[in-house]
Structure formats: structure tokens, C-alpha cells
N, C-alpha and C positions, 0 to 999 in steps of 0.2 A: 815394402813400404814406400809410397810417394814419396821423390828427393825433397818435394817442397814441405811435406810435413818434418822431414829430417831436420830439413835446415831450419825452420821456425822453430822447433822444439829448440834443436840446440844454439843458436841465439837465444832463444829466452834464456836457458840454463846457463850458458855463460855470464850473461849479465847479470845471474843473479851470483854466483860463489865464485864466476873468475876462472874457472875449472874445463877446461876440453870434454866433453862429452865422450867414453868411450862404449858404452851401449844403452840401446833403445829397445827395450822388449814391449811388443804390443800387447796389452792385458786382455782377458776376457770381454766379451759384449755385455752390457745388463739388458736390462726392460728398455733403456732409454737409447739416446742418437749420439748420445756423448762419445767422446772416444778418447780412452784410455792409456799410457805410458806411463812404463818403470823406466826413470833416465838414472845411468852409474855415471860415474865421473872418479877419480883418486880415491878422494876420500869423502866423497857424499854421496846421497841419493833424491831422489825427489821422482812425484807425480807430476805425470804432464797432462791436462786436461783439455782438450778441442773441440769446443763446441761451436757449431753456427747459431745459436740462439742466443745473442747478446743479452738480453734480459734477463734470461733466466740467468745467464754468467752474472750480470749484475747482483741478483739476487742473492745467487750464493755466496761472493766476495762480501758484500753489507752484512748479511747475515754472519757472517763467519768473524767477521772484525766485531760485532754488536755482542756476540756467542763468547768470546775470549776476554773482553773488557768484564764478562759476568763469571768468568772463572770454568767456564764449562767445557768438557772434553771432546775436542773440534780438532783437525787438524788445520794446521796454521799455515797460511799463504806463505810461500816465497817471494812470490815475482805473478804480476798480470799483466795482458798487453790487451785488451778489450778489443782495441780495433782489428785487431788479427786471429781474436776468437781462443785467445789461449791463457790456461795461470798453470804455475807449479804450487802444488799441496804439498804438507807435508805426506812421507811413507810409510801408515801407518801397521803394512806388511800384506801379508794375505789371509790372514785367519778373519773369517767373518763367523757369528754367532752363529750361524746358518751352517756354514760349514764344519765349525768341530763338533755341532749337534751329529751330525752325520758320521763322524771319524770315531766318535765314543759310542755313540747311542747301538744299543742289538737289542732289537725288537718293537715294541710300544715304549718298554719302559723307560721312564723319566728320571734320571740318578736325583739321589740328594744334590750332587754337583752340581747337574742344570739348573736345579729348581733356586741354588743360592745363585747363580748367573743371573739364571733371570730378577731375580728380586736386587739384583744391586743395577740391572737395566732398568729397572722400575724407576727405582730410587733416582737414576738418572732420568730419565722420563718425565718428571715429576718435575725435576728441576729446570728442565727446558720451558713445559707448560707455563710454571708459575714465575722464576724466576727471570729466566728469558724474557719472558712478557714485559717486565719493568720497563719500561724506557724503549719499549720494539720501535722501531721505524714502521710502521707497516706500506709505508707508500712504494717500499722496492718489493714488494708482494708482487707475483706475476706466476698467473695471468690474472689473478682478483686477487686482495686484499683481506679476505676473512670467507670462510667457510659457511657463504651464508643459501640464499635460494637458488639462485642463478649456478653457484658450483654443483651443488647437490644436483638440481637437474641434468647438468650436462653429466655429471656421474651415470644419473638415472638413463637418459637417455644413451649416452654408451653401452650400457650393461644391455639395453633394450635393441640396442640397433646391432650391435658385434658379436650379441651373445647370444639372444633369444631368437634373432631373426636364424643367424647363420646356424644358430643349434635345431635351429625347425619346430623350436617351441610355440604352438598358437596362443595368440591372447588376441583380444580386444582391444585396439587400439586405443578408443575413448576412452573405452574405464579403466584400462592401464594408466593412460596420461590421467584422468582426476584422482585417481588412488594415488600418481607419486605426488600431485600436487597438497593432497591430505598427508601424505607423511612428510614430505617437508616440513610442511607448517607446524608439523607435530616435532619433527625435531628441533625447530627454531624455537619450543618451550623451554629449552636448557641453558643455561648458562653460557655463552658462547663470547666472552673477553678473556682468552687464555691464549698462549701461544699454540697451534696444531703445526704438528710437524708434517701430517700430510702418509707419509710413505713407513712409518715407523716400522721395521719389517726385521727379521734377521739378516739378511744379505746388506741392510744398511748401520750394522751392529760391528765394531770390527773389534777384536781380543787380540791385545798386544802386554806379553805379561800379565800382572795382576789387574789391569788395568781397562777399563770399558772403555772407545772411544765411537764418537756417531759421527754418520758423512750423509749426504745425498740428501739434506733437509732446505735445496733453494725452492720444491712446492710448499714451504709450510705458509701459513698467514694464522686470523685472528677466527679461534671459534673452541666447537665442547672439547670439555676435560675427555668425553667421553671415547671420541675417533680414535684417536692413537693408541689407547688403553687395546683396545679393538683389533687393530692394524697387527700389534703386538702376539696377542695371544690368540688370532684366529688367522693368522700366517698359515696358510693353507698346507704347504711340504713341511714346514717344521713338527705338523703334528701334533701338539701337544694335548697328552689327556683333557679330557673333559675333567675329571677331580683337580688336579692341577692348575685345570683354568682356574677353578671355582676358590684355586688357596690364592692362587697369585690376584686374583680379583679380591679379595678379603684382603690378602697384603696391601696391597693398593689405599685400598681408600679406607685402612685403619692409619697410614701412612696421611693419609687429606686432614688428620685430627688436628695435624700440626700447619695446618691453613684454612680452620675455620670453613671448610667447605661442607654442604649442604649431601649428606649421605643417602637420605633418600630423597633427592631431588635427583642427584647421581644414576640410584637404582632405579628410576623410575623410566630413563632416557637410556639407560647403557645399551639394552641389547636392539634397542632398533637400531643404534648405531654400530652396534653389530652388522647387523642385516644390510646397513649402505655402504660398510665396507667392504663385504662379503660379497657385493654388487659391482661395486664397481672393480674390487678385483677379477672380476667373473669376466666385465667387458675387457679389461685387460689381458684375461689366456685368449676372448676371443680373435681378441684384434691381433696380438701377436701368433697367436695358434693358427685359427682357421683362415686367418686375412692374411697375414705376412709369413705361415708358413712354418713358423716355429715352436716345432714339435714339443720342446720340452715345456714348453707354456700349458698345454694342453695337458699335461701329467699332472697340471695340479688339481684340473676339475675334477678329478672324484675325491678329495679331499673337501671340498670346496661342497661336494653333494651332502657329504657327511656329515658336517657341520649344519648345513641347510635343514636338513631330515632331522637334526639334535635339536634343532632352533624350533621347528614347527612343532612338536611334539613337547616343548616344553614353556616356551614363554606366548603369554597374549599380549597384545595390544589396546593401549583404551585410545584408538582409534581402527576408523574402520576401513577395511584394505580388501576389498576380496577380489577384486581380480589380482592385485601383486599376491594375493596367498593362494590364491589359483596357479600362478605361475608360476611359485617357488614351487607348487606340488607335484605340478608337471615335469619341473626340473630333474625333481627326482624318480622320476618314473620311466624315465627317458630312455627309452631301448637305443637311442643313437647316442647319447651319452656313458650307457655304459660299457659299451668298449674299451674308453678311456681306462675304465678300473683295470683291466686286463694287461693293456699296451705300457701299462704307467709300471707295473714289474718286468716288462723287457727291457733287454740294452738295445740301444736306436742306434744304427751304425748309418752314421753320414758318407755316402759316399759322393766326391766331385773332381770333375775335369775342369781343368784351365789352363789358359794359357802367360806362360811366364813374363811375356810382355806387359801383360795387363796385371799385372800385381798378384801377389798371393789371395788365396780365398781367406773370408773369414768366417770363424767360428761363431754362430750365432747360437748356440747350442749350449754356451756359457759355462762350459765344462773346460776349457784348455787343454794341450795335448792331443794326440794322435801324432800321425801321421801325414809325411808330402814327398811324394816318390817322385823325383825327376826319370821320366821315360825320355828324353834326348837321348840316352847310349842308344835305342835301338835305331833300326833302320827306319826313315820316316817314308810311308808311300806319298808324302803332301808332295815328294823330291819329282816324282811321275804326271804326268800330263794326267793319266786317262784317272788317277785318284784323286785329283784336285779341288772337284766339287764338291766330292762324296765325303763321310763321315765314316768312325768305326764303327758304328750302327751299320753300314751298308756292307751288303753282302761280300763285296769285290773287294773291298778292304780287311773283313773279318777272312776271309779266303787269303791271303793276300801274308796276313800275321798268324794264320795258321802254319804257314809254310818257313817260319822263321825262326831259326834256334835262338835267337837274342832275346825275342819276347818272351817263347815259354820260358826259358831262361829267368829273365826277371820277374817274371810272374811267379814262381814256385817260391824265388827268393821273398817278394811280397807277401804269399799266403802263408809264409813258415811266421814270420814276422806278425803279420795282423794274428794271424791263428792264437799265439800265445797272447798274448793283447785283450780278443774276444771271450778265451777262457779265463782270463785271469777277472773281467769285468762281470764276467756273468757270475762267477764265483762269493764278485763283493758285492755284487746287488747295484753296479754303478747305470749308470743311465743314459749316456752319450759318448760315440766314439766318433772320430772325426777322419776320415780316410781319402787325402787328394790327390790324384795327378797331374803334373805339369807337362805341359811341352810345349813347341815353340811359340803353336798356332791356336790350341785346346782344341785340335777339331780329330786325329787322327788316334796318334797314337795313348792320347792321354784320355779319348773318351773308350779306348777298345776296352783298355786298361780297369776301367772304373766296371765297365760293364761286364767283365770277365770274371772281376774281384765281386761283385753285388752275385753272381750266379754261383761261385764257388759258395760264399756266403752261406745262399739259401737252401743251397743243397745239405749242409755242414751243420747248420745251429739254427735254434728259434728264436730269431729275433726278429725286430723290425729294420728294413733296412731301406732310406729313402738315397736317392742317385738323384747330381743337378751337373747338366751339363752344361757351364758355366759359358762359356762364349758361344754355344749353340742355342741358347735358348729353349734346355728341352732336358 
């Protein structure tokens, strides 16, 4: 970890309980740029949050102070410094909704369990919508103030540019662009003075005891009851039955009785807004999937096809869209998409070199854990003149670490180690392993390393296995 991130974290933390810092674990990546910390101290703890996007930090500090004056289940600020891009949160643990779905759940099936989770998420839900909304500031909204044409399009146009282009789906550009300009218009028929949280998702669900609490709500502003509902229960990896939607949707808005809201105005808007956030989550695997790389984004598109293929097959529109329903068709028909259905039941083993100077790698794969083998005990050839250019990709070098008992050495001790690891995951059905090597330079002995470990690999088990050599660029 950067000493400068070290030392502003812990400044903040002191000024805020008085208390010496004695560790800093860096959390998992999300979807977003934010970056994460568990800080302990004697007898407390707290999140450390570092963002370079000042607004949006605004956002969420207003939001969260406006969220607590209404009684609502938010974790509570410690300490912010804006100008330095950082606050402490309260620690509301690591259980996310998302996650104990995953630790209970064997199969499709949906327990009685989940199904009362989600109905007291709702209930929460519900309360941010309408309650929240009382007195909202809307002016620290960012990057717009209400979920109105201008958002929706850049939705649309993301889903169009990161997902359809990169997935190789054809469409017509023109009658693409007037079909989303008609369904806009057509969702701006609903209701749209409510609070939208924007992201409403399981991963931003956290389960701490008996107790719901919600995070990651600095995208929300002013618009339909209908998005979040949406965001909720068509969460792409969470899965949820379709009959389950169809109770938790009845749950829902026999729950709106008790705020005079218009139920078949409701039903009349919901599942298009379905369909936009089913969109713009789409641009989302793609940009982080096929733009930035990140494989586990990409495991949700065939979830995301299934819903799609549910959607067409069952609800109309009283507007008219046909090239977007051309190109959800297409979606689903995608012979380069469906691979994903395949790859999405592998374990993805991350493999990467680097070098110790330049910081640890991180986990973008949002799983935590694995492994970082320091390779420094063996002999380094970077010590030798004539290997100083070359990499352990190159032949003179893999010749070189052939001929060395330290490496096979440490490598057998490696494959014993990841070995149990890769059986243990493929066992639970898990989805990303994380496998790095250090050394001094990242160029010798930590890239042979990785590419030694990626061959044992593929020789051994079926799984997907992607290799980044981190200071090589390669």
C-alpha cells in the first residue's frame, strides 16, 4: 500500500477517536474507482473511503447526514477531509445481501429465508423512495439531479456503445437512436418525484444481525418508484426466480396502499423500467468486462440474456420500439455471447507478476483472497549482464531457471498449495482465484513463475485461466 495513502488514512483515524492506527486491510474493488479500507485501532474500527471524485464524495456525506435525520439504515460518518478526497464510514462488516445469497442458496431454489430478506429490503426500499424524498436537497445530486432524459440517454447510449458495439451486435443506428428517444418519452409518463437510489443491487445490501443496512446510494436523485424496484429484483447473479419476482412485485406495491400511490399507473411503467435497467446494467459488464478487462463482469451476461428472452416473450409495450426489440433479439441469439453461459460455471484463475517496488497487484475480480508468492529467495538472472533485457518469457532465461533447484523447488511448493485451493473452488462452484508473483523487478523471476504456474494449470484442470504481466505490459 502507498505510505501516502497510509499516512492520510491514519491521520484521519486519529483525529477522529484519538486512537493509533494498528492495521489497514485493503477491501475488495466494486464496479466503481473508490477505494476501500478496514482501519483497527484498540478498541475500534472504521471504513476508510478514497475517492478522487469530490462530488460524488459530496454527495454521499449530504445524502447520508439528510438519510439519518429520517431515521434510515445508513452507516454513519466518523470524520471527512474533502480536500484530501477521504471520510471514515461506519463498519458495517462484510456480509452483503449478495453474498449470503451465495453461502445458503444450493441450486435455483429461493428459501422462505430469502424471500422474508428481501421483503423487509423492500420495506426498506420503500422508505428511502418516499420518506427520504421529504425535505431531499436535490442540488448535491451529481452528476444530474433527477432521473430524467438526458440520464436515461446516457444509460442508453452506454448500453449501445460498450455493449452492443463491443458484443458485435448490428443495429441501425438511426432507428436505434429514435426508438430510445420514444421510450424515454414513454418513461417520463410515470411518476417521477420520488427519491431513486440509482444502484439498488445486493452487493449494496449489507446484513449485520437482524438488521438491513444500505451503502453506495451518492448516484441516487429525483425520479420513478419504478427503477430501483427493478435494480432489486432483476440483479442479474443474484438470480432470483421469476415466481418470486412476481410475489416480491405483489409485495411491493400492496405495501404503496399505505402511500396512496397509483397501482396501475405503476404497472403500466414497471417493466420498461425493467428493460433500462437491464440496459444499462448490460453497458456496465461491458465496459468493465470487455473494455477494462474484468472477467467477472462478464459472468453476469448470461443472466442478463435470461431475463431479456423472459422479458420478450412476456410483456408489450404501448409504444413503438422495433429496432430496440430487434436488438434485445439479437441479443439473445448471440453465438459470441453465448460462451459467457459456459465460462460463467468455471473458476477464473488470475494469474500476475510484479514487481515489489511498485506496490502489490490488485484484486479486481472482487472476490478477495488468494495468493502472492515472493520469488526473491531464488537466484535472480536480472544479477547477469547477458539476462538483463530479456524476460522469463525468453528462452535464455526459461533455460537459465531450468537448470535451478531453488525454482523447481519453490514451484512444486506453489503447485501443492494453489492445487488444494483450485480443487477446493471448483468443488464450491466459486468463481475467481487470484494468483501473484513478486520480485524485485517483475520482469524475471516473477513472470517465469506465473507462466510456469498458468501451464501446470492447464495441463491439470478446466478452467479459465487469464496471466498479466504487470510491469511488462504483456
Amino acid at each position: 500500500m502507498d505510505k501516502n495513502v497510509i499516512d492520510l488514512i491514519s491521520a484521519q483515524y486519529k483525529s477522529w477517536c484519538k486512537e493509533e492506527v494498528e492495521e489497514i486491510i485493503t477491501l475488495p474493488e466494486s464496479g466503481s474507482y473508490r477505494k476501500y479500507f478496514r482501519v483497527k485501532s484498540k478498541s475500534k474500527n472504521a471504513i476508510a473511503v478514497i475517492n478522487m471524485d469530490k462530488k460524488e464524495n459530496i454527495a454521499f456525506l449530504e445524502f447520508t447526514k439528510h438519510f439519518l435525520t429520517k431515521k434510515l439504515p445508513v452507516p454513519d460518518i466518523f470524520a471527512s477531509d474533502i480536500e484530501n478526497n477521504i471520510y471514515l464510514q461506519e463498519d458495517l462488516g462484510d456480509v452483503t445481501l449478495f453474498s449470503y445469497i451465495e453461502s445458503v442458496r444450493t441450486g435455483v431454489e429461493f428459501s422462505e429465508e430469502l424471500i422474508n430478506i428481501y421483503k423487509k429490503v423492500i420495506d426498506g426500499l420503500i422508505n428511502f423512495q418516499i420518506n427520504g424524498a421529504k425535505d431531499f436537497n436535490y442540488s448535491f445530486c451529481y452528476p444530474r439531479n433527477a432521473f430524467d432524459k438526458q440520464s436515461m440517454m446516457w444509460d442508453l447510449n452506454y448500453f449501445k456503445y460498450y455493449f452492443l458495439k463491443l458484443a458485435k451486435i448490428p443495429f441501425d443506428e438511426q432507428n436505434l437512436e429514435n426508438d430510445f428517444q420514444k421510450f424515454t418519452d414513454f418513461l417520463l409518463e410515470a411518476d417521477t418525484e420520488y427519491f431513486l437510489y440509482r444502484d439498488f443491487q445486493s452487493r449494496n445490501i449489507m446484513l449485520k444481525g437482524n438488521n438491513v443496512y444500505f451503502i453506495d446510494y451518492q448516484g441516487g436523485r429525483k425520479g420513478a418508484l419504478q427503477y430501483d424496484l427493478a435494480s432489486l429484483l432483476y440483479d442479474s447473479k443474484a438470480n432470483i426466480p421469476q415466481q418470486i419476482r412476481n410475489e416480491l412485485v405483489k409485495y411491493y406495491i400492496n405495501k404503496l396502499s399505505d402511500y396512496n400511490i397509483d397501482k396501475e399507473k405503476f404497472n403500466n411503467y414497471y417493466f420498461a423500467y425493467v428493460f433500462i435497467r437491464i440496459m444499462q446494467a448490460m453497458g456496465a459488464y461491458g465496459f468493465r468486462g470487455f473494455y477494462e478487462k474484468k472477467t467477472h463482469f462478464l459472468q453476469s451476461i448470461p443472466f442478463a440474456i435470461e431475463n431479456i428472452k423472459y422479458l420478450l416473450e412476456t410483456v408489450t409495450f404501448n409504444v413503438e420500439i422495433p429496432e430496440l426489440l430487434n436488438v434485445l433479439n439479437l441479443l439473445t441469439q448471440s453465438e459470441e455471447l453465448m460462451k459467457f453461459k459456459n465460462a460463467e460455471k468455471k473458476l477464473t484463475v488470475n494469474i500476475k507478476s510484479f514487481s515489489y517496488k511498485k506496490g502489490l497487484p490488485e484484486d479486481k475480480s472482487g472476490n478477495g483472497g488468494g495468493f502472492i508468492f515472493d520469488c526473491r529467495a531464488v537466484n535472480n538472472p536480472g544479477r547477469y549482464e547477458k539476462y538483463v533485457n530479456l524476460t522469463g518469457k525468453d528462452k535464455e532465461v526459461i533455460d537459465f531457471f531450468e537448470q535451478e533447484e531453488e525454482m523447481t523447488e519453490f514451484l512444486e511448493n506453489v503447485y501443492s498449495i494453489v492445487n488444494q485451493s483450485v480443487k477446493k473452488y471448483i468443488k464450491r462452484g466459486f468463481s475467481n482465484l487470484m494468483v501473484s508473483f513478486g520480485c524485485t523487478g517483475g520482469q524475471h523471476r516473477s513472470v517465469y513463475s506465473a507462466e510456469m504456474l498458468k501451464k501446470h494449470l492447464e495441463k491439470n484442470y478446466n478452467i479459465n485461466i487469464e496471466i498479466q504481466h504487470r510491469e511488462q505490459n504483456f
